[in-house]
Wavefront OBJ file of the C-alpha trace (Angstrom):
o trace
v -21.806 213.996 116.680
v -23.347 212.443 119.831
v -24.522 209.071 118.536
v -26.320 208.165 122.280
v -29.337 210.213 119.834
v -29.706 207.250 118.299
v -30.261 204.994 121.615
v -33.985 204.203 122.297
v -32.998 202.610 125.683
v -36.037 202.237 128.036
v -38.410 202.910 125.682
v -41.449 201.280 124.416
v -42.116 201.087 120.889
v -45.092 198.944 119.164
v -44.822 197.169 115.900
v -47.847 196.509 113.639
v -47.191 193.395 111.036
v -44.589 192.839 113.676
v -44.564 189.437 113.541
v -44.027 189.132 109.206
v -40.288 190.230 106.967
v -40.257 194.095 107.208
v -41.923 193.879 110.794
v -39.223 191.394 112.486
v -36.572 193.501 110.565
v -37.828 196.662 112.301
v -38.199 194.782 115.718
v -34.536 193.869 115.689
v -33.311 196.890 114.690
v -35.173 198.378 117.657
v -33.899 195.384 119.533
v -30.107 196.852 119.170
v -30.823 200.262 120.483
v -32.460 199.047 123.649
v -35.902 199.626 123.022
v -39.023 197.631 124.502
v -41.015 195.893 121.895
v -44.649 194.868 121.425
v -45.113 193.040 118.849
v -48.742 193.158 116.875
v -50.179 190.863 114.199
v -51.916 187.942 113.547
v -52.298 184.601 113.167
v -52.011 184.436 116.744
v -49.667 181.425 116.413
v -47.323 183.632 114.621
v -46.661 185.765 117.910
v -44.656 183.334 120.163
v -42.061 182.366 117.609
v -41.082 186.250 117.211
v -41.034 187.113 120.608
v -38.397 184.839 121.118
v -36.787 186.101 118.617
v -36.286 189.678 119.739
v -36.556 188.545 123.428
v -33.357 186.689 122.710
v -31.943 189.810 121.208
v -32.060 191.162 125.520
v -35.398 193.248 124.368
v -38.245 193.288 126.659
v -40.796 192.088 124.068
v -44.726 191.757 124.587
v -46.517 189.827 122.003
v -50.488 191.308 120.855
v -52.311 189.003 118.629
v -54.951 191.630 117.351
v -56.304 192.550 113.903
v -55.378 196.352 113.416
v -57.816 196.907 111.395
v -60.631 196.330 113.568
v -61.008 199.236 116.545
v -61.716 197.402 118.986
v -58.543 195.142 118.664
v -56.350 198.518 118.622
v -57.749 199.254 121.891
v -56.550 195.679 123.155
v -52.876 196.691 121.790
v -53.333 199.708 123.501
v -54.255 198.247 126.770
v -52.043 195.575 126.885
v -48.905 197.913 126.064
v -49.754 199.860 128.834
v -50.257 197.204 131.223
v -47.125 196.183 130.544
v -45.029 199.236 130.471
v -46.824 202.210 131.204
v -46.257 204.020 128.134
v -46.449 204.375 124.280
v -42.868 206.214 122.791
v -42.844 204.969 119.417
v -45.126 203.488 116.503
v -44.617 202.235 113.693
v -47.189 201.050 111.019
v -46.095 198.421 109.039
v -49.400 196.139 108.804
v -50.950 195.883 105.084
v -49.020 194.935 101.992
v -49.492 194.807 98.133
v -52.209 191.997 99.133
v -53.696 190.108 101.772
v -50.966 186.726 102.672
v -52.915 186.852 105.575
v -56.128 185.079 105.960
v -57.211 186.522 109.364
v -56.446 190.302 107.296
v -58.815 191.919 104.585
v -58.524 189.916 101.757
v -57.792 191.903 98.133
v -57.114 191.411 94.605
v -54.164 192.550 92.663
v -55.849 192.685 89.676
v -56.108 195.452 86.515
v -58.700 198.424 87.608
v -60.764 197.274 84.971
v -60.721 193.560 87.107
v -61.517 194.803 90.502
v -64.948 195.123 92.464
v -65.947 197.768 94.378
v -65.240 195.035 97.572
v -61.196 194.740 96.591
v -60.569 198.612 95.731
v -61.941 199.554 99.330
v -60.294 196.268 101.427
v -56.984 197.448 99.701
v -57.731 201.250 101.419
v -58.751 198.784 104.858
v -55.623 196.959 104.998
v -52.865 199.851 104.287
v -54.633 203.232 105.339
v -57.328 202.274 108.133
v -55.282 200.212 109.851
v -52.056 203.393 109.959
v -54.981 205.647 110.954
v -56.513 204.011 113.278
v -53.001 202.762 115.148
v -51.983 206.167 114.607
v -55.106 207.593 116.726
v -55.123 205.006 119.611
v -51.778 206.140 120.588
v -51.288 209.906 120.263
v -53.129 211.026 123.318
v -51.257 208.803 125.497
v -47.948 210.338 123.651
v -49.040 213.452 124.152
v -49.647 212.904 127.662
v -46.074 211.842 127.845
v -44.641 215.292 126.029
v -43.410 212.914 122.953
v -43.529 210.657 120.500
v -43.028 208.750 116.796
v -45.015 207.612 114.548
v -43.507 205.755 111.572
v -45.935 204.451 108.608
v -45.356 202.356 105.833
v -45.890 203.567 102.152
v -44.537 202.273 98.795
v -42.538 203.099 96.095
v -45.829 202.308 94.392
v -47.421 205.323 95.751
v -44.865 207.543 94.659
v -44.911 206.974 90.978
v -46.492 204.597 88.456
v -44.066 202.270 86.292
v -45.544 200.661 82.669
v -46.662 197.255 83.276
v -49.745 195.296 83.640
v -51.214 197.818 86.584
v -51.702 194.806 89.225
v -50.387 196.902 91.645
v -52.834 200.285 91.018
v -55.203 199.546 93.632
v -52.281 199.445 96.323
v -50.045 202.165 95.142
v -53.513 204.506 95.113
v -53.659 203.370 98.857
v -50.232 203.811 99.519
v -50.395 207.088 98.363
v -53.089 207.961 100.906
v -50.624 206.759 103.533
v -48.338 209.468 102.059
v -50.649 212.507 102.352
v -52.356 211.044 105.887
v -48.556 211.245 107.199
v -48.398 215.150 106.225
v -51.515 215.384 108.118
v -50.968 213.870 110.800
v -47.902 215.577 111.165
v -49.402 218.948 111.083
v -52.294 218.203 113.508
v -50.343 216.444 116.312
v -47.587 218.291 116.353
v -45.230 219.283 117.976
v -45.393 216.424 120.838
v -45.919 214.266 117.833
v -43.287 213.322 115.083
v -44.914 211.532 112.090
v -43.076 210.142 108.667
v -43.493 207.568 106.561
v -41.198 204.888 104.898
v -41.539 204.257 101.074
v -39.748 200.650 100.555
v -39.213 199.306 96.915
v -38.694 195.699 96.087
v -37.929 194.491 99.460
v -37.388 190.713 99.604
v -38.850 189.203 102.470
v -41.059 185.579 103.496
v -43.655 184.926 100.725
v -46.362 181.979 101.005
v -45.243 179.004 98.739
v -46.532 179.583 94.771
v -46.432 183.486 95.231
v -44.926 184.933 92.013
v -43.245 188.506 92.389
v -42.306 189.314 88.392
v -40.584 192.333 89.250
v -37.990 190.474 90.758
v -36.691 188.780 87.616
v -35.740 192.188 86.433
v -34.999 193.836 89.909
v -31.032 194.046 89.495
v -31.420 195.588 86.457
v -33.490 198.128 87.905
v -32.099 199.003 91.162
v -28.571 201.097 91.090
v -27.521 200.247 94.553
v -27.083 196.278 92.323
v -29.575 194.329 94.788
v -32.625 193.572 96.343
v -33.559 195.386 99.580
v -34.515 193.128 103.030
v -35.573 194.272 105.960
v -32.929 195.269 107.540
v -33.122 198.399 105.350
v -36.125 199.451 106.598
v -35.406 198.232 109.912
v -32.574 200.986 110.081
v -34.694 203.918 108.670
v -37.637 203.583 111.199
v -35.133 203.687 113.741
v -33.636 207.098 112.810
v -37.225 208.362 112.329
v -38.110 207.005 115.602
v -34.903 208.837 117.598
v -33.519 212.038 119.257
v -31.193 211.990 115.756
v -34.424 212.673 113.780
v -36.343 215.290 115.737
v -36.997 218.211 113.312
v -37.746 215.940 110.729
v -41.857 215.473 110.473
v -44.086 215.282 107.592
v -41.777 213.200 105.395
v -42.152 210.214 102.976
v -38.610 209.039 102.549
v -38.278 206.479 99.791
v -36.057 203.059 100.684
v -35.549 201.864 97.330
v -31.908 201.426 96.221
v -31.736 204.385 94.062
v -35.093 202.717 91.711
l 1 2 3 4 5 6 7 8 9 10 11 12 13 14 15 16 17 18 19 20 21 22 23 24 25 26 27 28 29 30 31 32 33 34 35 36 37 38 39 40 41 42 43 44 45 46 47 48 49 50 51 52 53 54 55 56 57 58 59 60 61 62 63 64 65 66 67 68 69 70 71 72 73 74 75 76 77 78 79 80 81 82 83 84 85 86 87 88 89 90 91 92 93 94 95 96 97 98 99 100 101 102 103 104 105 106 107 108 109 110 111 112 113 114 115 116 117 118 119 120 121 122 123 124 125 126 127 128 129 130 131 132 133 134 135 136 137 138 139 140 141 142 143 144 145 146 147 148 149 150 151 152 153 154 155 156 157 158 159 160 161 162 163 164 165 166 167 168 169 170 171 172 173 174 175 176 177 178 179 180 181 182 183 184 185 186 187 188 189 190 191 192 193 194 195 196 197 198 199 200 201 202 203 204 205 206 207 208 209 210 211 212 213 214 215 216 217 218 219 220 221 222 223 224 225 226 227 228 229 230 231 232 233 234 235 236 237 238 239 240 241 242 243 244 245 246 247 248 249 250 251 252 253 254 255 256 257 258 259 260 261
């Protein structure tokens, strides 16, 4: 097999979430195989720390404080990406999560249905499938222009299938789930210069705010067949593959990263 599929060398990929756990694990993944890296999230005082990171990795890294899910701060990202190097190659969603640990973000609850407000159902939808979409459509006509491109989003195990339990995650796995079915879409609209699949992590373990509680971790190992949690190195790996040569008649798909749950 010729492994140089793999190699991203030269070119530019952005990040979304870049600068939290599953976004820095992508970034050095992308890191190894010699891609450039622009790295998108906010607070803005989160951005310098990981760019040194991955600049210290030998990746050209930019660093784009911007709120993806406001338009007009995609179209900085976009801007500033190609100000710096003249093209867009590779994207990869991974801004939202199972709720907001990010004040500058749309705030949600993770409450029961029967708890939520019209407000926290829709901000849930905000954070996880309007900020994919509208990454997703700020970058496709400049990778058409170019012949080719990647998109990677983020989904959930919790979009693929419900498990018994309290339901504080319903909200997000309903949005998650949209993720799922905008990737097929995608896919089938901006093909064929455009590749688009989506990641489905399960219990990932990655930097939590001090006090958060995460109850399916007590039972996790007990769970998960592979005998641990997942980090973010795992999905680090994955985006890559959907992201090179190695993966390019593969489009459409929601692969789950879950240890086997």
């Amino acid at each position: 097999m010729d492994f140089s599929r793999f190699s991203l060398e030269g070119r530019t990929v952005i990040i979304t979430g870049g600068s939290g756990g599953i976004g820095m694990g992508c970034a050095r993944a992308f890191a190894e195989v010699g891609a450039n890296i622009v790295i998108v999230g906010v607070p803005a005082e989160s951005i310098a720390p990981a760019v040194a990171e991955i600049e210290a990795l030998g990746a050209q890294t930019l660093g784009v404080a911007a709120n993806v899910a406001k338009a007009a701060d995609v179209d900085t990202m976009v801007e500033q990406t190609l100000d710096r190097f003249g093209r867009i190659d590779v994207l990869v969603n991974v801004a939202g999560g199972t709720y907001s640990r990010n004040p500058e973000m749309p705030q949600f609850s993770r409450a029961p249905l029967l708890e939520l407000d019209e407000q926290d159902f829709m901000t849930a939808f905000d954070a996880n499938v309007k900020t994919a979409f509208l990454c997703a459509k700020a970058v496709v006509p400049y990778m058409k222009k170019i012949g080719a491109g990647a998109i990677i989003n983020t989904g959930s195990s919790a979009g693929l299938h419900v498990q018994k339990g309290p339901g504080d995650l319903a909200t997000y796995g309903a949005a998650k789930a949209a993720v799922h079915a905008l990737t097929a879409r995608m896919a089938a609209q901006w093909g064929p210069e455009v590749r688009v699949n989506c990641i489905a992590p399960g219990t990932i373990d990655t930097p939590r705010p001090a006090g958060t509680v995460r109850p399916e971790m007590a039972t996790a190992l007990d769970r998960i067949p592979v005998g641990r949690v997942g980090n973010a190195s795992d999905i680090g790996g994955v985006a890559v593959f959907f992201a090179s040569d190695a993966a390019a008649f593969v489009s459409g798909q929601t692969l789950p990263v879950t240890g086997g749950e």
